[in-house]
C-alpha positions as CSV (number, residue, x, y, z in Angstrom):
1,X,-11.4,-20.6,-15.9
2,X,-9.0,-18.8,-13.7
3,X,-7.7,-19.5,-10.2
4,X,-8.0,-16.0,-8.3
5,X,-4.3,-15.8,-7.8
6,X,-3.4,-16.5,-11.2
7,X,-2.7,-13.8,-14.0
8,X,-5.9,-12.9,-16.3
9,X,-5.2,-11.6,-19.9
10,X,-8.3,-9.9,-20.7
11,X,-9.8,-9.6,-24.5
12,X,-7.8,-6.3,-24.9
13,X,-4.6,-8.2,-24.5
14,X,-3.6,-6.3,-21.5
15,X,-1.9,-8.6,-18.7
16,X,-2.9,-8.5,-14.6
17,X,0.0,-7.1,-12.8
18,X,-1.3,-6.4,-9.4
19,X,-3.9,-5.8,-6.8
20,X,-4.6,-3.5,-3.4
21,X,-6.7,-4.5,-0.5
22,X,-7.3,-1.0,1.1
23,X,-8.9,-1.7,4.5
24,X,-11.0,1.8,5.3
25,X,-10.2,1.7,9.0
26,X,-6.5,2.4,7.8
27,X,-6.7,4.9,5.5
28,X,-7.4,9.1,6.1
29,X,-10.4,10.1,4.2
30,X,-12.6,13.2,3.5
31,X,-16.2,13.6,3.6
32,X,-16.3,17.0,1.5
33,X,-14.5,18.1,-1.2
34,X,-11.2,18.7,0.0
35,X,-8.8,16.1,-1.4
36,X,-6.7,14.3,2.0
37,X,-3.2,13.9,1.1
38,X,-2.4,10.6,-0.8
39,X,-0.7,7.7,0.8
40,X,1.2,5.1,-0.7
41,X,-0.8,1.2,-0.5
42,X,1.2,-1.8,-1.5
43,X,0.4,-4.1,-4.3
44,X,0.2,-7.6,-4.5
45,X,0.3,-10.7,-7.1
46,X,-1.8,-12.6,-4.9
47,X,-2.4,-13.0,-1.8
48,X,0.6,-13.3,0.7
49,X,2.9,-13.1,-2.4
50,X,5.8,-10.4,-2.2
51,X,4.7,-6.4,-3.1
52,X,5.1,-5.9,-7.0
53,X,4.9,-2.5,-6.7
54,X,3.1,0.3,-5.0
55,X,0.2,2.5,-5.3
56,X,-0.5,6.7,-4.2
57,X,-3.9,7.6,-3.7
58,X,-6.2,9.1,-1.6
59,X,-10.0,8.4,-0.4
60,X,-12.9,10.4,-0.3
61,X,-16.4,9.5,0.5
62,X,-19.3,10.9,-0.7
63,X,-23.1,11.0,-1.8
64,X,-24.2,8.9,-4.6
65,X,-23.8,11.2,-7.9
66,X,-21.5,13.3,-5.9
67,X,-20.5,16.2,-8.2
68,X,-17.4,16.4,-8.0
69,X,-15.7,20.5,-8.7
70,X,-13.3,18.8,-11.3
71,X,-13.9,16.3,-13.7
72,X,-11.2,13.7,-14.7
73,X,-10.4,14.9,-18.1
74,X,-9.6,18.5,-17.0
75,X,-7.6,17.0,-13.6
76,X,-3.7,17.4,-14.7
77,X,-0.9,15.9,-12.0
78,X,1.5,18.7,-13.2
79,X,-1.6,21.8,-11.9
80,X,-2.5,20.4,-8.6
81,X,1.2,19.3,-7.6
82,X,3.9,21.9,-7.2
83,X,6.8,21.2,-9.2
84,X,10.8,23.0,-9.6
85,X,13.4,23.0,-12.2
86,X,15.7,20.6,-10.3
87,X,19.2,19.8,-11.7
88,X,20.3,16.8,-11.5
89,X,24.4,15.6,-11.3
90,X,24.6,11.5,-11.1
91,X,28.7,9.9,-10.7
92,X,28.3,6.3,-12.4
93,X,31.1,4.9,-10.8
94,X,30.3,1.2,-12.4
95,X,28.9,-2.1,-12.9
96,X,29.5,-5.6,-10.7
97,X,28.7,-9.2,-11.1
98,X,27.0,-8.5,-14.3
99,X,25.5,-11.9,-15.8
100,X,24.3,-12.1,-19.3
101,X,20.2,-13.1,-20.6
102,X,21.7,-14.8,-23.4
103,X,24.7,-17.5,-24.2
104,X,26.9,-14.5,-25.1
105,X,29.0,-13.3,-22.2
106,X,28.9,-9.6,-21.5
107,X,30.9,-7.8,-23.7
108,X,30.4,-3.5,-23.0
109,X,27.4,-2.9,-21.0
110,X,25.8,0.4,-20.6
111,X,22.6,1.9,-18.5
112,X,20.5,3.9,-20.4
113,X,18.4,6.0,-17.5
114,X,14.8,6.6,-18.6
115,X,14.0,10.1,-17.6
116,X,10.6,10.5,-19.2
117,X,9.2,8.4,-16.4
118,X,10.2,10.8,-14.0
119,X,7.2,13.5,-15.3
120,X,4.1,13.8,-16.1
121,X,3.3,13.0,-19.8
122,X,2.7,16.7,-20.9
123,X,6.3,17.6,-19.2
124,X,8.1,14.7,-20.6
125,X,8.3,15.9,-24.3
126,X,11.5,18.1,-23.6
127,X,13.3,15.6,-21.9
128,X,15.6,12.9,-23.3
129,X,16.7,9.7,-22.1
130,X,20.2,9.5,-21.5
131,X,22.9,6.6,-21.5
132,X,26.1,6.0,-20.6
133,X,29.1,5.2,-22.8
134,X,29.9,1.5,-23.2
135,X,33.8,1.6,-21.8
136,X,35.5,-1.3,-20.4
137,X,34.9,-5.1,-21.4
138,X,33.4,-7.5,-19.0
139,X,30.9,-8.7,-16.6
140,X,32.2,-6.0,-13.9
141,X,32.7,-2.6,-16.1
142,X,34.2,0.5,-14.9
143,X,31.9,3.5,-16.0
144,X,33.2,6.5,-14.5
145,X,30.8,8.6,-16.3
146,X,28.7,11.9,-14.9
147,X,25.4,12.1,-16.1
148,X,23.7,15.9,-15.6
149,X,20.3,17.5,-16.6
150,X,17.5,19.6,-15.8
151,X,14.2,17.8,-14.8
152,X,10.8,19.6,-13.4
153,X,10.2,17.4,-10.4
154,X,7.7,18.0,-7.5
155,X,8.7,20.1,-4.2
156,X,7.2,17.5,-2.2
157,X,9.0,14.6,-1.1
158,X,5.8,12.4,-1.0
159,X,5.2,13.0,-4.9
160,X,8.1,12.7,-5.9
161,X,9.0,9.4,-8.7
162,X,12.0,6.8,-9.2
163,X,14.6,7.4,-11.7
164,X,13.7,3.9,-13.6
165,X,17.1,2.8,-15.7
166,X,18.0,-0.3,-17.5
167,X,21.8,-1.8,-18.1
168,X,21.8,-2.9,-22.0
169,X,25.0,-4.5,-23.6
170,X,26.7,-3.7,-27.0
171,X,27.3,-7.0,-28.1
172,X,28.1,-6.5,-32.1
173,X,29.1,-2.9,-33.6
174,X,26.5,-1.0,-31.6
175,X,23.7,-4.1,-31.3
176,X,22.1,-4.5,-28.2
């Protein structure tokens, strides 16, 4: 037995992360097939816990067995959302107040920037994660490194993702 509030691992092994109360008086909504343009809905924990994270989509009502023009195996983000070659120049000037996981203190710490979460699936096979060097010693490195590439991102702002990027440390010949 679970408390509502509490995580629930289901038989799949997949953990709860989050849920959305969507209240229909606050949300814009179509009655046809037109699709409204997506909003972005907080999500929760539980209840009156602090947003884990957020949710874009948009609401449509319709007839029971509604048949829908598109089906969602042929629906692709990449066809109905207008993307551009963007290019991308990022100056990492540094690191501060880092604080090690472990007993070890931080020896060279690095950010490795994951850019495949930046595109849809089918887009994200050309693209490489990138990292930076690890340079000085310490808990508040010096970086000083430029990090540049190409990326197909969408035109509009509303669609468009976080750069997700996570600070490793090289703590023996290259381990991590």
């Amino acid at each position: 037995m679970y408390d509502k509030d509490e995580a629930k691992i289901g038989a799949d092994g997949e953990d709860f992360l989050a849920r959305a109360l969507i209240y229909i008086d606050g949300i814009t909504f179509s009655t046809d097939d037109t699709i409204p343009v997506p909003t972005w809905h907080k999500l929760y924990y539980k209840s009156g816990g602090a947003v884990s994270g957020e949710v874009l989509l948009s609401f449509a009502i319709v007839a029971d067995d509604y048949p829908f023009k598109r089906t969602l195996d042929r629906l692709r983000l990449e066809r109905e959302v207008e993307m551009k070659e963007f290019n991308i120049q990022m100056q990492i000037l540094g690191l501060r107040g880092l604080q090690s996981a472990g007993v070890l203190p931080v020896k060279k710490a690095f950010i490795q920037f994951n850019l495949k979460s930046m595109v849809p699936p089918a887009l994200g096979a050309n693209l490489n994660n990138l990292k930076t060097d690890p340079k000085m010693p310490g808990s508040d490195p010096t970086l000083n490194t430029l990090i540049e590439f190409n990326a197909p991102l969408p035109r509009e702002k509303l669609f468009c993702p976080r750069l997700s990027c996570s600070v490793f440390d090289n703590i023996v010949q290259g381990l991590h």
